[in-house]
ROGUDO-544027 format. One record per residue: residue number from 1; residue in three letters; x, y, z of N, C-alpha, C in turn. Coordinates in steps of 0.1 Angstrom, whole numbers, plus 5000, padded with zeros to 4 digits. Example, Ala and Ser with C-alpha at 12.3 -4.5 7.8 and 13.67 -1.06 7.14 Angstrom:
BEGIN
- lummi | nufi | npx | npy | npz | capx | capy | capz | cpx | cpy | cpz
- 1 | ALA | 5132 | 4943 | 5078 | 5123 | 4955 | 5078 | 5132 | 4967 | 5078
- 2 | SER | 5128 | 4978 | 5071 | 5137 | 4989 | 5071 | 5129 | 5000 | 5079
***
This chain:
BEGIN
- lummi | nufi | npx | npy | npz | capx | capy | capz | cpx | cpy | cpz
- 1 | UNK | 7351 | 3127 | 8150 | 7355 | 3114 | 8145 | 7344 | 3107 | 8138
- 2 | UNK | 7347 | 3099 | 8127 | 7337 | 3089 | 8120 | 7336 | 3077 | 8124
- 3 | UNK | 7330 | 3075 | 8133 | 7328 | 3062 | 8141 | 7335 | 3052 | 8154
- 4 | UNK | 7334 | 3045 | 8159 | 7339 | 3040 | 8170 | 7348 | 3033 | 8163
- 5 | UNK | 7360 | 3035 | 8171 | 7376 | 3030 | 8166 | 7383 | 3044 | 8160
- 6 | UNK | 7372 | 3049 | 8152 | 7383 | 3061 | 8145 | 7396 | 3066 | 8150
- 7 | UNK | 7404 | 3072 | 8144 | 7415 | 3074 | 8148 | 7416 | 3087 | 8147
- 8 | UNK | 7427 | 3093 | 8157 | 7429 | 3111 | 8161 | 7436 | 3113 | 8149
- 9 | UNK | 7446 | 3109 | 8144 | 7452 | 3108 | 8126 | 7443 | 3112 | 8122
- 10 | UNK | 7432 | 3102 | 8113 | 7424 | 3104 | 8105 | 7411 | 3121 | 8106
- 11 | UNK | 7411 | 3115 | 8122 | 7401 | 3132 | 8127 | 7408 | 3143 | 8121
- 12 | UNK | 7423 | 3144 | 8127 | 7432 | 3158 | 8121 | 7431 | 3162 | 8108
- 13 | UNK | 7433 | 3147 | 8101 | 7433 | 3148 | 8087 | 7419 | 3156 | 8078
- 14 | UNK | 7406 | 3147 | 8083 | 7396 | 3154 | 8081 | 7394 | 3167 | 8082
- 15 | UNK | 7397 | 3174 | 8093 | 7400 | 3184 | 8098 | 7403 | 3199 | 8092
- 16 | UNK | 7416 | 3190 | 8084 | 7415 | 3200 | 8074 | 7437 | 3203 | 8076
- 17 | UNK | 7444 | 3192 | 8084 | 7452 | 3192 | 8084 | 7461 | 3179 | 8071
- 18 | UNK | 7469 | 3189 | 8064 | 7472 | 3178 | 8051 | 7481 | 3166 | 8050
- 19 | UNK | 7486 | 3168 | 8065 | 7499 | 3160 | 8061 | 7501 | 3154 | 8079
- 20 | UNK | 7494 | 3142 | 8079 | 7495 | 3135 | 8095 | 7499 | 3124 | 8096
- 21 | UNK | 7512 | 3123 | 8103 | 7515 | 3109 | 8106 | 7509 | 3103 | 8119
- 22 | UNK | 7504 | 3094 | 8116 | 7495 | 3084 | 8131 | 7500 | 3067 | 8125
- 23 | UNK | 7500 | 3058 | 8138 | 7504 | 3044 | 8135 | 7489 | 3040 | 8141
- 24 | UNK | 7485 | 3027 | 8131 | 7474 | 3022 | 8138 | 7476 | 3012 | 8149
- 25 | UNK | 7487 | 3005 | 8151 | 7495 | 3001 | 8162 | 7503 | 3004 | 8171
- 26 | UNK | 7506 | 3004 | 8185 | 7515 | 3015 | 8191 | 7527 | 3012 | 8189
- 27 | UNK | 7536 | 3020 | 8191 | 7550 | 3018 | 8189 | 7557 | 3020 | 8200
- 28 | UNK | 7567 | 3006 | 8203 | 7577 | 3013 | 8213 | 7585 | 3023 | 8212
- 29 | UNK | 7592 | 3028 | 8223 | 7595 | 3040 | 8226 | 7608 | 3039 | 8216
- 30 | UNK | 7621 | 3029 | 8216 | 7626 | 3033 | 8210 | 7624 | 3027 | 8194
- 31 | UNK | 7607 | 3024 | 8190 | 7609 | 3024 | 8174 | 7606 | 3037 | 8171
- 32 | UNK | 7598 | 3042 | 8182 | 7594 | 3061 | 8178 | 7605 | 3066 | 8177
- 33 | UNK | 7612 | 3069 | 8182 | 7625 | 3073 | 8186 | 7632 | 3075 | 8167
- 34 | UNK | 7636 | 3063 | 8167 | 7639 | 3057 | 8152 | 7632 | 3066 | 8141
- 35 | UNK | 7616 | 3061 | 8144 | 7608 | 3070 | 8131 | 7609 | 3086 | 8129
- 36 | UNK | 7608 | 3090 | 8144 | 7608 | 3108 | 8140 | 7623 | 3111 | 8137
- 37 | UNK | 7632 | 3104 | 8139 | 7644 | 3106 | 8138 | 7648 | 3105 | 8122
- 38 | UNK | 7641 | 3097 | 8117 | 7645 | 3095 | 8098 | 7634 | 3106 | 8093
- 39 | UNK | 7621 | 3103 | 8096 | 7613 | 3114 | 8093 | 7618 | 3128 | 8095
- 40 | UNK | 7622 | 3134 | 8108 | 7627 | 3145 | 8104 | 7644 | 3154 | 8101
- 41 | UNK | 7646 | 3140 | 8095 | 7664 | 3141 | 8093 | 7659 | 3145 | 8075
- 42 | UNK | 7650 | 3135 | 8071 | 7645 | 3137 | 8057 | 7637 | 3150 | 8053
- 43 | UNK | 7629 | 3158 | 8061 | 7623 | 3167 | 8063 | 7629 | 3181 | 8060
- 44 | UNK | 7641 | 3174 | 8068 | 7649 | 3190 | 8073 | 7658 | 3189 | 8058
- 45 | UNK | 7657 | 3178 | 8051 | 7668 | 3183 | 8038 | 7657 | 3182 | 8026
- 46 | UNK | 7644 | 3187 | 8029 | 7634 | 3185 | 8018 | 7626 | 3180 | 8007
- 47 | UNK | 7635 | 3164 | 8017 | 7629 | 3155 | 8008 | 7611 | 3154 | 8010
- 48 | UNK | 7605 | 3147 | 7999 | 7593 | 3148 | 7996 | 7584 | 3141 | 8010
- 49 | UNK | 7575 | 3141 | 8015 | 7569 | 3137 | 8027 | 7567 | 3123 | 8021
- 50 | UNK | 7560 | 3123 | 8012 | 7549 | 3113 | 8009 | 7565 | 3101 | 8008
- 51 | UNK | 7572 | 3103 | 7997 | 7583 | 3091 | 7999 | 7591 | 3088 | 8010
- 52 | UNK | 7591 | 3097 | 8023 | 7597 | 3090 | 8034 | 7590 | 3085 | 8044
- 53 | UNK | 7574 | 3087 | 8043 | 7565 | 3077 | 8048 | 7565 | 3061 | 8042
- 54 | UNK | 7569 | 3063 | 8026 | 7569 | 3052 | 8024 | 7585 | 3043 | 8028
- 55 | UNK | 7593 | 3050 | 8026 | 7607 | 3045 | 8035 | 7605 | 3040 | 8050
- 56 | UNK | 7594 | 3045 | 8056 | 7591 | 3044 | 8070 | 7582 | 3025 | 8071
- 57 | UNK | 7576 | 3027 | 8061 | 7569 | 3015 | 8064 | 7574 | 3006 | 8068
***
């Protein structure tokens, strides 16, 4: 990690992993619920990553 606070996201990413979702706030259980639920309903019919993170925001 690059410094105090860094985030396990950002590490992965560094890492050499291309595509990581991390929140810098935690989320309740059922907003997670919600998020992986659109994220991978969008996924599974191949829509683009990058625009359903932005639908996510």
């Amino acid at each position: 990690m690059s410094g105090v606070g860094a985030s396990i996201g950002h590490a992965l990413h560094e890492a050499g992993i291309p595509f990581v979702v991390a929140s810098q706030y935690p989320l309740s259980f059922g907003g997670s619920v919600m998020l992986v639920k659109d994220l991978y309903d969008g996924l599974l019919w191949s829509e683009d990553p990058r625009k359903l993170l932005v639908g996510l925001r």
